[in-house]
C-alpha positions in Angstrom: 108.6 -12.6 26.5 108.2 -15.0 29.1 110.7 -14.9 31.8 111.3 -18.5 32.6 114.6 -19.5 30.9 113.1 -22.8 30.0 110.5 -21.0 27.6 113.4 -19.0 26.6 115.3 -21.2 25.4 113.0 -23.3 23.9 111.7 -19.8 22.2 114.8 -19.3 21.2 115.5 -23.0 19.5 112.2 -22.7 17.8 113.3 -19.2 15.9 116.6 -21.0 14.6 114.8 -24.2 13.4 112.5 -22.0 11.9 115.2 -20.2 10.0 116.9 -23.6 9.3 113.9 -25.6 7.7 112.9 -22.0 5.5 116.3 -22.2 3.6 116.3 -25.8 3.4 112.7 -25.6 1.6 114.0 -22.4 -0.1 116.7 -24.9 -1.4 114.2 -27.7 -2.7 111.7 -25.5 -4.5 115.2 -24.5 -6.1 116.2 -27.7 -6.7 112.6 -28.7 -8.4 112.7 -25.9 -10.5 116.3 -27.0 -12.0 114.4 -30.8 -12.3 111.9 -29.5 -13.8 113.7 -27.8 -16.2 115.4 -30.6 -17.3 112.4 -32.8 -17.5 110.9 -30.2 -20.3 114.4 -30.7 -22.3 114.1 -34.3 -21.8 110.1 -34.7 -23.1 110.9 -32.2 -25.9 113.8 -34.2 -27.5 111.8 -37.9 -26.7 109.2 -35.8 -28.7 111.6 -35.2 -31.7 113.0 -38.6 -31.2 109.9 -40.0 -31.7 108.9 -37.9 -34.8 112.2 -38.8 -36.1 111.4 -42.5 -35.7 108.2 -42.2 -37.4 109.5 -40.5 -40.5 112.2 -43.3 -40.8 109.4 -45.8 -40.6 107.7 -44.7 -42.9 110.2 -44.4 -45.7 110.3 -47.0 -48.1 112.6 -49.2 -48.8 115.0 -48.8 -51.4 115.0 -50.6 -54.9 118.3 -52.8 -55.5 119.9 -50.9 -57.6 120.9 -53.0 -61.0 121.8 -49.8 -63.0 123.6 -47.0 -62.0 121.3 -44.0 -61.7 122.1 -41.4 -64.4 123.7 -38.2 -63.7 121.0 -35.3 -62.9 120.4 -33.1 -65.9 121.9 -29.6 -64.6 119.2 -26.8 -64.1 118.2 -24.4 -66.5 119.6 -21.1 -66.5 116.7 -19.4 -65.9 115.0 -21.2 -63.0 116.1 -19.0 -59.4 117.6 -21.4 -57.1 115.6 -23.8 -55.0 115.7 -22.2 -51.0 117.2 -24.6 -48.6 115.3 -27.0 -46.2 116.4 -26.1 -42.6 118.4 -28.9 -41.2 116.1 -29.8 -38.1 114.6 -33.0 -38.9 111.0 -31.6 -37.8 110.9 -29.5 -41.4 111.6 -33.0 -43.4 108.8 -34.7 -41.2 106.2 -31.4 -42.2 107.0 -31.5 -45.5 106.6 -35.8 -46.2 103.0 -35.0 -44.2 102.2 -32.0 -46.7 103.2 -34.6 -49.4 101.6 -37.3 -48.1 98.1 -35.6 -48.4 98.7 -34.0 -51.5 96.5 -30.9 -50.4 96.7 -27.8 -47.9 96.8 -28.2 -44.4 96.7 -26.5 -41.1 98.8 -26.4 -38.2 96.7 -28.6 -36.2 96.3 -30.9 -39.0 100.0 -31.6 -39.4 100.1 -32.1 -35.6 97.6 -34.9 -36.1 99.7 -36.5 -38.9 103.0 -36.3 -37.1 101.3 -38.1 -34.0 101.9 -35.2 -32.1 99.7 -34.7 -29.1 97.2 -31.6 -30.2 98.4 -28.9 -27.7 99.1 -25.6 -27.7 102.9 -25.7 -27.9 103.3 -28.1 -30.1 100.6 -26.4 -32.6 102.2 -23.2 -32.5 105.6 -25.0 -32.9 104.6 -26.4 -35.8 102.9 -23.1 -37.6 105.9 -21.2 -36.6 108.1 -24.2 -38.5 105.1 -23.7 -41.1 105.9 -19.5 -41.5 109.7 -20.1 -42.0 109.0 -22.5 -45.0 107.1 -19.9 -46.5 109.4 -17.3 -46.0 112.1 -19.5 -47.3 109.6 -19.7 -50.6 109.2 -23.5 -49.7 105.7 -23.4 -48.8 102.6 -21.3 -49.8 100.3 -20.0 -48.0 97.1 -19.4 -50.0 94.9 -18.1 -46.9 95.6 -17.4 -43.4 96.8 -20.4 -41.7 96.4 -22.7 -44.5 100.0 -23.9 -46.0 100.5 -26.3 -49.2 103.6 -26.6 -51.4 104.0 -24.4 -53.9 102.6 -25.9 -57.5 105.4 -25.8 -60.5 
């Protein structure tokens, strides 16, 4: 070390500024990673909003109704009951698409039928959604990767 007490000192304000600007970035990348974060919550539920928002637009309109709608004729006896749709809106919107096209389709394919941007998260998102309607016995899948509804 140099032994003129100007360099000294200045040495020695350099070290603490150096110390002081390292936590302060240490705290930023922090702080982007928590941003981030959020960001990915945010685009993955304006995703969902926007599936959902689809699917409603594509309904149709209902009939006036002029006469009451029967009662439905209880189920045979024999028939095991029907496994329940998970609640998410995501598995409604798979199976109007699967409906829609009457025929089997692939993960990718749904993807392109939801409007969903054909990436890798949001294909294996939607063949993961695929696997649990076919464990639930609401879906078939006739060959590997390949999913239709089951035919009565």
């Amino acid at each position: 070390m140099s032994e003129i007490p100007q360099v000294e000192a200045v040495l020695a304000y350099v070290e603490v500024r150096m110390s002081e600007v390292a936590e302060q970035a240490g705290q930023l990348r922090d702080q982007i990673a928590e941003l981030t974060a959020r960001l990915c919550e945010f685009d993955t539920e304006s995703e969902n909003l926007q599936i959902t928002r689809k699917t409603l637009l594509s309904l149709p309109a209902p009939a006036p109704a002029l006469v009451p709608a029967p009662a439905p004729a209880p189920a045979p006896v024999d028939d095991p009951p029907r496994a329940e749709v998970p609640e998410h809106p995501a598995y409604q919107q798979i199976l109007t698409a699967l409906a829609d096209t009457g025929g089997p389709m692939r993960a990718r394919d749904i993807c392109e039928a939801l409007d969903l941007p054909i990436l890798p998260k949001n294909t294996e998102g939607i063949r993961s959604k695929l696997k649990r309607l076919v464990t639930r016995g609401i879906l078939t899948e006739p060959e590997p990767g390949l999913f239709t509804q089951p035919r009565p």
